[in-house]
C-alpha positions as CSV (number, residue, x, y, z in Angstrom):
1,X,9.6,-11.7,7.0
2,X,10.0,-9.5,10.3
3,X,8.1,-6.7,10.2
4,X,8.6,-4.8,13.4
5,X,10.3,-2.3,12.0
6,X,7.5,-1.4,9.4
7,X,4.8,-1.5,12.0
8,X,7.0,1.2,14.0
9,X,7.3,3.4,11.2
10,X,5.0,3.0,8.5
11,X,3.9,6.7,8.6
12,X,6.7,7.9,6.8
13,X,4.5,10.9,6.7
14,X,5.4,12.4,9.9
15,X,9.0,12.1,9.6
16,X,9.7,12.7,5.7
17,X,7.5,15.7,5.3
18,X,9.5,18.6,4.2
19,X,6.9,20.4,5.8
20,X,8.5,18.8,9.3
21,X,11.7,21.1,8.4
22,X,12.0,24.9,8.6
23,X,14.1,25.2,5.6
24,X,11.7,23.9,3.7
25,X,8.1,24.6,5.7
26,X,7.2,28.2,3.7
27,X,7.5,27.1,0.2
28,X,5.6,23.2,0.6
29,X,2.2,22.8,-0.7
30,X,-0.2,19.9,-0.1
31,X,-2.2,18.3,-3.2
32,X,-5.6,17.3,-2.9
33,X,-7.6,14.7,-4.9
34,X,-11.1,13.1,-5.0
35,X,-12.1,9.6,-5.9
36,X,-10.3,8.7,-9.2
37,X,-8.6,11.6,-10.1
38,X,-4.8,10.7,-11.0
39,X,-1.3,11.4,-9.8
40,X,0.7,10.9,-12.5
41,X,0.1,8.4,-15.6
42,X,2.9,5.7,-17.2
43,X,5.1,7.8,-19.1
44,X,4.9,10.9,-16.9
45,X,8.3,12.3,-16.2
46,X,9.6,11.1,-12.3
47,X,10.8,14.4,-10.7
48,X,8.9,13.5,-7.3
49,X,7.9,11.0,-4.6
50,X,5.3,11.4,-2.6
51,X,3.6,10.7,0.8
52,X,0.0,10.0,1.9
53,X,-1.6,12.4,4.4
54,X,-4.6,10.6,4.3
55,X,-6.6,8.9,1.8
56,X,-5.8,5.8,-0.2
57,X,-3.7,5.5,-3.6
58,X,-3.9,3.0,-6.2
59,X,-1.0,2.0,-8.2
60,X,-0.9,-0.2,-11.2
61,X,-0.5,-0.3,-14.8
62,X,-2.5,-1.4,-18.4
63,X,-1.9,-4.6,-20.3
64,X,-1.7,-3.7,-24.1
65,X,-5.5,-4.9,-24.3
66,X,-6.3,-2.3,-21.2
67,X,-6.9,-4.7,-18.7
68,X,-5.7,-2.8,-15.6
69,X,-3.2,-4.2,-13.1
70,X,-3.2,-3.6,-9.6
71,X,0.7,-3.5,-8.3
72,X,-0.7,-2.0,-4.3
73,X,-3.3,0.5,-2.7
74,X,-1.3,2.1,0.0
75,X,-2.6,4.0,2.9
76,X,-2.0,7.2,5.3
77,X,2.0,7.5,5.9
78,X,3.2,5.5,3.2
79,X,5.4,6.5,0.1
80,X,5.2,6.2,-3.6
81,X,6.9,7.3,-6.7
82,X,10.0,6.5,-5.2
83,X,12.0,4.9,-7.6
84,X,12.8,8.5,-8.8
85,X,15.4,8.5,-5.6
86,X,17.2,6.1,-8.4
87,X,17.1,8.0,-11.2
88,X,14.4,6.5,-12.9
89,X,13.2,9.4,-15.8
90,X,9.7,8.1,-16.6
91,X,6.9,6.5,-15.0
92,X,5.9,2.8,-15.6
93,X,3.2,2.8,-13.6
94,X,0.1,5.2,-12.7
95,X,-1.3,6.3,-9.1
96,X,-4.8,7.6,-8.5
97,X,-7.0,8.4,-5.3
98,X,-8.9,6.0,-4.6
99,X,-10.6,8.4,-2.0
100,X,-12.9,11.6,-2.1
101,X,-10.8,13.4,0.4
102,X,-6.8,12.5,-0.6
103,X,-4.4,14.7,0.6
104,X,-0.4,14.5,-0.7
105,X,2.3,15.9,0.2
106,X,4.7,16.2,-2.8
107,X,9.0,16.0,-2.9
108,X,10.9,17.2,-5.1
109,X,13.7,14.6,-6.0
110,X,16.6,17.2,-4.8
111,X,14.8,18.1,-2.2
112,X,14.4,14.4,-1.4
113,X,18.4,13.9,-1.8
114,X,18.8,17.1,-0.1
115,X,17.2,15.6,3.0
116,X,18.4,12.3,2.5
117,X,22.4,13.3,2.5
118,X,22.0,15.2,5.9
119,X,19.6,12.4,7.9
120,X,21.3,9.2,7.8
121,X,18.1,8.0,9.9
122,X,16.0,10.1,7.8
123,X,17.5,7.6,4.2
124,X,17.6,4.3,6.4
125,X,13.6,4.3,7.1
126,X,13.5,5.1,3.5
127,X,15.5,2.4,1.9
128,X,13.4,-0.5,4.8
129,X,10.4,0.7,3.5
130,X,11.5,0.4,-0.4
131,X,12.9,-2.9,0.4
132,X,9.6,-3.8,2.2
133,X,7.8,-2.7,-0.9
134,X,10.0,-4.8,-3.4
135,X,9.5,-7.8,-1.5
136,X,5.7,-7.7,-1.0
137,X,5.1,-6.8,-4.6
138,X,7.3,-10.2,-5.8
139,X,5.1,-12.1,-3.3
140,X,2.3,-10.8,-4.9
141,X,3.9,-11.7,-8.4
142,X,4.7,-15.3,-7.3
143,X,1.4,-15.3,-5.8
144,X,-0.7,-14.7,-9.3
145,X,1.7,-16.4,-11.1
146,X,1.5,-19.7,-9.6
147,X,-1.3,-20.0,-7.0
148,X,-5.2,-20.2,-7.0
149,X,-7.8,-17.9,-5.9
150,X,-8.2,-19.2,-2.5
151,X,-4.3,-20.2,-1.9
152,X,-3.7,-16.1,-3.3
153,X,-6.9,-15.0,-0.6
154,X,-5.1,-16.7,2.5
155,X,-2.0,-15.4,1.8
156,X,-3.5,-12.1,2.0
157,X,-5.2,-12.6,5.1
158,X,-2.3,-14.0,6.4
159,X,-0.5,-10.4,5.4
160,X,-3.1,-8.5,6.4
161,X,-3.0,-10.0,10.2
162,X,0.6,-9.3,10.4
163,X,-0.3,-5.8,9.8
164,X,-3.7,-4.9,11.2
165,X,-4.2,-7.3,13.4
166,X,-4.7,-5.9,16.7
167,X,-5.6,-8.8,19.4
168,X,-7.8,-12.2,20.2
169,X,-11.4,-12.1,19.7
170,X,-13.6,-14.1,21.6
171,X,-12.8,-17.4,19.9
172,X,-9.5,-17.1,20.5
173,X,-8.9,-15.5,16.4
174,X,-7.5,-12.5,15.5
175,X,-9.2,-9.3,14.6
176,X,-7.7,-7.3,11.7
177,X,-9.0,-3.8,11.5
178,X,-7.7,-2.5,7.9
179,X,-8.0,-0.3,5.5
180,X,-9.4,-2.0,2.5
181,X,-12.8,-2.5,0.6
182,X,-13.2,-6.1,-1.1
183,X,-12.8,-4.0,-4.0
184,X,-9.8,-2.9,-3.3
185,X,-8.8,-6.8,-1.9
186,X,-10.2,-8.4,-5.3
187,X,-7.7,-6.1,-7.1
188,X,-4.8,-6.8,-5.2
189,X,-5.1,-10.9,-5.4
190,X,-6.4,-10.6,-8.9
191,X,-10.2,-11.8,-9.0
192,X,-13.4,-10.6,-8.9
193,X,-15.5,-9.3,-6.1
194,X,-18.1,-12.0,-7.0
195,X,-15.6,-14.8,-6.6
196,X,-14.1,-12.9,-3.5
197,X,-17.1,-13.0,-1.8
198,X,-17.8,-16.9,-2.6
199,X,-14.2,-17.4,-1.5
200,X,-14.9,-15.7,1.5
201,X,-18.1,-17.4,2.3
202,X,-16.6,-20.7,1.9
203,X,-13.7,-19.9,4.1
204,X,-16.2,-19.0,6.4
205,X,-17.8,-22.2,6.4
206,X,-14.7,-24.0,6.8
207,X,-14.4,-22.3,10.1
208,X,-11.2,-20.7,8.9
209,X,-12.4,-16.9,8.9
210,X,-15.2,-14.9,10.5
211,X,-16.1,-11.3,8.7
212,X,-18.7,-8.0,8.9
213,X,-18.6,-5.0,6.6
214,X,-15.8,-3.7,8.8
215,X,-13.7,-6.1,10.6
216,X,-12.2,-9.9,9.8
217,X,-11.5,-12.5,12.5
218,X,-8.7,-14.7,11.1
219,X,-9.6,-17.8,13.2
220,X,-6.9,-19.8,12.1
221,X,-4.1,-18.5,10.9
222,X,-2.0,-20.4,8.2
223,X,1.3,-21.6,8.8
């Protein structure tokens, strides 16, 4: 999957913001949100997308017995909510902060449209990063479906170096800087922190990965 497109423009944020545009700059409003406060729940009516100042935002859904699914946790720039562009009238899914100090800038759907019909530049970046989206989220899908704990945590790495990482350590690995606790990485391969940090250790044994609290050194990446 080419990604150099995503890496250039992931911060939606500073280009989508109707705050950006003076027809719409007096009468925008930020949100704000601590840690666990939501969004919107499944079933909330769709009238809005919106973007991430900063912070971080869980999406997923419950499982009739209220186990809770993790679909993403999306960082600074990115965009959510969006499949009201498409008309959709309810939510099926929830968001919340996953941050004490979430800030978000709402859209309207018309305003959104609005913006869309006189930027042709402004809806392409839009409809990459929705079709970015779809196809990390059926990865992902695929992913739990079919593949083990480990197989699902390499594949993650693997991700997660395309994205974040940001040059050769002193082994000759590479160094991801991201956003992420191993909570929110046990979420999003579908396992528990316990058994993320014995899959972790035993990659680390295997010579495969290096890690601290902050930073992971991908040593050898998979093919």
């Amino acid at each position: 999957m080419s990604k150099i497109w995503f890496l250039e423009n992931v911060n939606l944020f500073k280009i989508l913001c109707p705050h950006k545009f003076l027809a719409y700059k007096d009468c925008h409003n930020f949100n704000l949100y601590t840690k666990s406060d939501y969004i919107y729940f499944e079933e909330d009516a769709s009238t809005k997308v919106y973007l991430i100042e900063k912070g971080k935002v869980k999406l997923g859904y419950y499982t009739e017995d209220g186990s809770e699914i993790v679909k993403a946790i999306l960082c600074k720039g990115e965009l959510f909510g969006e499949k009201a562009i498409f008309g959709e009238e309810k939510r099926n899914e929830f968001a919340q902060s996953i941050d004490n100090n979430t800030s978000i800038c709402p859209i309207g759907v018309n305003t959104l449209h609005e913006l869309m019909r006189d930027n042709h530049t402004f809806t392409l970046k839009i409809y990459k990063f929705i079709s970015f989206r779809i196809q990390k989220l059926e990865r992902r899908i695929q992913l739990l479906l079919f593949k083990d704990a480990k197989t699902r945590l390499l594949d993650f790495l693997d991700e997660l170096c395309d994205e974040y990482g940001v040059g050769c350590d002193e082994t000759g690995g590479m160094k991801i800087e991201h956003p992420y606790t191993q909570k929110d990485i046990s979420n999003l391969i579908g396992t528990s922190r316990p058994t993320l940090n014995l899959l972790l250790n035993e990659l680390k044994e295997e010579g495969v990965i290096d890690f601290n609290r902050k930073e992971i050194f991908l040593l050898h990446k998979s093919a």
